[in-house]
Every structure is written in C-alpha cells, then in structure tokens.
C-alpha positions in Angstrom: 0.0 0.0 0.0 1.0 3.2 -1.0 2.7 5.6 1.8 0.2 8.8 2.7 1.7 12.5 2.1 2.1 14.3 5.1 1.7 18.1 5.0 3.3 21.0 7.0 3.0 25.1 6.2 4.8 26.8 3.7 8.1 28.8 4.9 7.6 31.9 2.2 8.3 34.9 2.4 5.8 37.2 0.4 8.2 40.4 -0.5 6.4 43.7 -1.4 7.0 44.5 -5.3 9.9 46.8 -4.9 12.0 44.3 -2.8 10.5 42.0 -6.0 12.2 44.2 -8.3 15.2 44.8 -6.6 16.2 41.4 -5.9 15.0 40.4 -9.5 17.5 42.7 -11.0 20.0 42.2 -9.1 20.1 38.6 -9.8 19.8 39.2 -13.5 22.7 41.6 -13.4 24.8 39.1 -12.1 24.0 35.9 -14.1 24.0 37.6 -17.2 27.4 37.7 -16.7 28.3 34.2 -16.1 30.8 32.9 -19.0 31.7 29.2 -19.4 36.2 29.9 -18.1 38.6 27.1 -19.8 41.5 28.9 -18.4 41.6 28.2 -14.9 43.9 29.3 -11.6 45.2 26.7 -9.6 44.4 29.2 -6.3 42.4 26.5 -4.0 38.4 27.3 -3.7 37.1 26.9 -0.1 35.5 24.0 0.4 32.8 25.7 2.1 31.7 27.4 -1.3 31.4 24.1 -3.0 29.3 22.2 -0.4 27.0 25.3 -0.2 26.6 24.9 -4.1 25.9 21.3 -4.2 23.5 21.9 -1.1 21.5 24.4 -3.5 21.8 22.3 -6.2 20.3 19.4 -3.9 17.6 21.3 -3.1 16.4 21.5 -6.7 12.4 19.6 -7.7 12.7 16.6 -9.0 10.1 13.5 -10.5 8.6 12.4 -7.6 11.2 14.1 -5.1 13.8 11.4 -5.6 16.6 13.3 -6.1 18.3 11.1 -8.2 21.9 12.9 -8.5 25.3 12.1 -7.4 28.0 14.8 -6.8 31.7 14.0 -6.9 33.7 16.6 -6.1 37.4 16.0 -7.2 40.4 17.8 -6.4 43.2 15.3 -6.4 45.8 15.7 -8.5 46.7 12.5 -9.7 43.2 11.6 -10.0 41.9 14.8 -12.2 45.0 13.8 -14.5 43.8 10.3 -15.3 40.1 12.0 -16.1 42.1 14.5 -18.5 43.6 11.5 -20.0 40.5 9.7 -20.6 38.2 12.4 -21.3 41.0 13.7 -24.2 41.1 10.3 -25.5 37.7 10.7 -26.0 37.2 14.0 -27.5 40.2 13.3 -30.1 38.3 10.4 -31.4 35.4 12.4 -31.2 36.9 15.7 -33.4 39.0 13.2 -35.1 36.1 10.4 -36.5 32.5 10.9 -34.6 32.2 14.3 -35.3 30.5 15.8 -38.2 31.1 19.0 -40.3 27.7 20.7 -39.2 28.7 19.9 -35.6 32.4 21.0 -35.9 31.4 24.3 -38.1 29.3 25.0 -34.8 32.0 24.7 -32.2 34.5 26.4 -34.1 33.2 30.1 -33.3 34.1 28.8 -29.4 37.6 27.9 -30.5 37.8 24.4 -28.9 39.6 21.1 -29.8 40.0 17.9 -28.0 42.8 19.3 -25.4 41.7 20.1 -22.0 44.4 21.0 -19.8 41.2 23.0 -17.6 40.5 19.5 -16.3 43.8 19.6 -14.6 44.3 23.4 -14.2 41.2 23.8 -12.3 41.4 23.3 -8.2 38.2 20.9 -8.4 36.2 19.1 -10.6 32.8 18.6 -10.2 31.4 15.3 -11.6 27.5 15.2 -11.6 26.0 11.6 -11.8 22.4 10.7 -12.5 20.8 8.0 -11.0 18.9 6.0 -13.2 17.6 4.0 -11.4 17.4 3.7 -7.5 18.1 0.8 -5.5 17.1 -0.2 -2.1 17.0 -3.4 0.3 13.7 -5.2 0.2 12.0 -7.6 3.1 14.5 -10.3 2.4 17.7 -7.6 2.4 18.5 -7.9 -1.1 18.6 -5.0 -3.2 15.9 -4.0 -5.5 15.7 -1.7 -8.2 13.8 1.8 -7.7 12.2 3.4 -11.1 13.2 6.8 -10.9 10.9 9.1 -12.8 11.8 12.3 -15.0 15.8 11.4 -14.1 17.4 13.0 -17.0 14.8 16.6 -16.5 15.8 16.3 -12.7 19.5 16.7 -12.9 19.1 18.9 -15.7 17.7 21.6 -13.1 20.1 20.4 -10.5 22.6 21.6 -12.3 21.5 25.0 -13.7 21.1 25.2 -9.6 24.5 24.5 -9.2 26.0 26.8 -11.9 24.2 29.2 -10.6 24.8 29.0 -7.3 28.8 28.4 -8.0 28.4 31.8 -10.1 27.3 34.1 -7.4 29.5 32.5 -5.0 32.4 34.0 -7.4 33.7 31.4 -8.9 34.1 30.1 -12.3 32.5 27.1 -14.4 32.7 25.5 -17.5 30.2 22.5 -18.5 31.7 19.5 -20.0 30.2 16.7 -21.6 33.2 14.3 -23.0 31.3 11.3 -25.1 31.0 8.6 -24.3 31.3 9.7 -20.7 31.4 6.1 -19.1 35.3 6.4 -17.8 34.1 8.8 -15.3 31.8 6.5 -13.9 34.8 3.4 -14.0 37.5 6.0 -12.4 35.2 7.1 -10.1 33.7 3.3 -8.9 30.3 4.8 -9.3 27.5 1.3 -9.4 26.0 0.8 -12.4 22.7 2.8 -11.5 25.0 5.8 -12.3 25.4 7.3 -15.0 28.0 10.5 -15.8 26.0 13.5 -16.8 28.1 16.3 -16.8 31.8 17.3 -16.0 32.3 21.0 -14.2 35.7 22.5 -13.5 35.3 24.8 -11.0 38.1 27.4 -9.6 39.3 31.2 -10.1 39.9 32.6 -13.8 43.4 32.9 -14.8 44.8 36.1 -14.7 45.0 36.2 -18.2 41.7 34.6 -19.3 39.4 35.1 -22.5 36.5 33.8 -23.4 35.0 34.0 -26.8 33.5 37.4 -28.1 29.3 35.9 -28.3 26.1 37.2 -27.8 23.0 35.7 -26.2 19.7 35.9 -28.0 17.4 38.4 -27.3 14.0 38.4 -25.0 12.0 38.8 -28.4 13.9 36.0 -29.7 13.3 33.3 -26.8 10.0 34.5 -25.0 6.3 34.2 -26.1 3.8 35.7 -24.7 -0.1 35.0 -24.9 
C-alpha cells in the first residue's frame, strides 16, 4: 500500500514589489554575466563554497522528489589527471572520427579542440552523476531496483542550480560533456545505476583569461507571450 503524504506550512516569504524588483534585477545583473572559463587558476576554492553549491543544487524539484543525482567533487591531482587523460582520449576520437562538419562548423566560433588542460588546471572538478535508477533493500535484504521518474529533467535543473549557485558565489564554471562519458563513472567506482551527466571544473579565472567574443539571443527572440 502506497505511503500517505504528510503536509506542514509553507516557509515563504511574500516580498512587497519593490523588494520583488530589486532582488529580481540584481540577480539578473549578475548571471548575465556568467561565462563558461577554460582557463583556470590553480588558487584553491574553499570547500565551504562548494558544499554550499551542491547543497543548492540538492535542493532542486525533482520527479517524484527522488533526487536522483550524485556529486563528486574531485580535487586530487593525480586523479583529475587520469580523467584529462581519458576524457582527451575521447574527445580526439570524437573531433578526429564521430564528429560531423555541421557539428564542428558549430563549435569552431568557441575555438575548442580535443585538449583540455582545464580538467587539470582547475582546483576541483565537479562530476555530476544521474541516478537511473534507485536501489534499495527489500523484506529479504536484497537490493531491488527503484524506477526513478523524469531522471534526465531532474539533474538537468540540478545543475542549472548548481552553476548558478557556483556563479554568485564567485567562482568560475565551465560544462563538460566528453562522449561517451562512461570512464568517469569506471575512475570514479560509481554502481552501475549511475550514470556520468556532466563534468564541471570549478576554480578562479586565470589572470590572463578570455572567453570567446558571443552574444546571447534576445528576449524577443526566446520569450512568447499569450
């Protein structure tokens, strides 16, 4: 038999519409100004400011609230150079073979290729896992799978959470997405209801670093209103 929801009251805080405003643009101002960083310092990050993040990020909706996200935070040396080994092994195949023109004529304006030194360069990596599936011990004590609904959609919002929390915090990003991603989940010794979503180096900009000159569509361009 299905469990019964149990309710309690709603902690919000109803602001009057020029605290709204203020708060509104304020936040705008400063994510508009969020750029993916490739060139990273190697100036350590407090911990603190990374556990905060993945605390937002954990507090993201998800199908059914299952929450069905991992979050490994690497800052090893040794261990963020095997998954800049791998994940370049990857991406030279990829730019090398499984790529097509289309998709190479659209990355080209970024200026990318299959080296990614930021992997290393960065203080921590953040490796976000998605739970396909959920797993838990059943009368006898053997583990059963869990379907886990909207998993993909979940995760997805964890980690605009989590890039945006990282951002205000002051620190930089970039998202990752090596493919096939599946070495992260055999360097990590992730179980198999894992799978690797997305890769996030997170530290302090170099002193010297660019980022390409692009533009983000207008509000006309993305918004509808009826």
């Amino acid at each position: 038999m299905a469990s019964q929801a149990v309710y309690g009251p709603l902690d919000f805080e109803r602001l009057d519409e020029a605290e709204q405003q203020r708060r509104s643009a304020e936040f705008l101002r400063r994510m508009v100004k969020r750029r993916s960083v490739r060139h990273f310092s190697s100036e350590p990050v407090p911990a603190r400011l990374i556990e905060n993040a993945i605390r937002v990020a954990g507090s993201a909706p998800s199908g059914a609230n299952q929450q069905p996200w991992t979050f490994a935070v690497i800052s090893d040396p040794a261990l963020k150079r095997e998954i800049r080994l791998a994940a370049e092994a990857e991406e030279k195949d990829s730019y090398q073979r499984r790529m097509t023109p289309e998709w190479l004529e659209a990355l080209a304006v970024l200026g990318t290729d299959w080296r990614k030194p930021h992997i290393e360069d960065a203080p921590c990596v953040i490796v976000v896992f998605r739970q396909a599936y959920g797993i838990r011990k059943n009368d006898e004590g053997q583990g059963e799978r869990v379907r886990h609904y909207y998993s993909e959609e979940s995760v997805g919002i964890a980690v605009g959470f989590l890039l945006a929390a990282l951002h205000i915090s002051g620190l930089a990003t970039l998202t990752h997405t090596p493919s096939p991603m599946k070495f992260l989940a055999e360097i990590l010794g992730r179980p198999a209801n894992e799978r690797p979503f997305v890769l996030i180096p997170v530290g302090y900009p170099a002193e010297d670093a660019k980022v390409p000159l692009i533009s983000k569509k207008a509000l006309s361009e993305i918004m509808l209103s009826y």
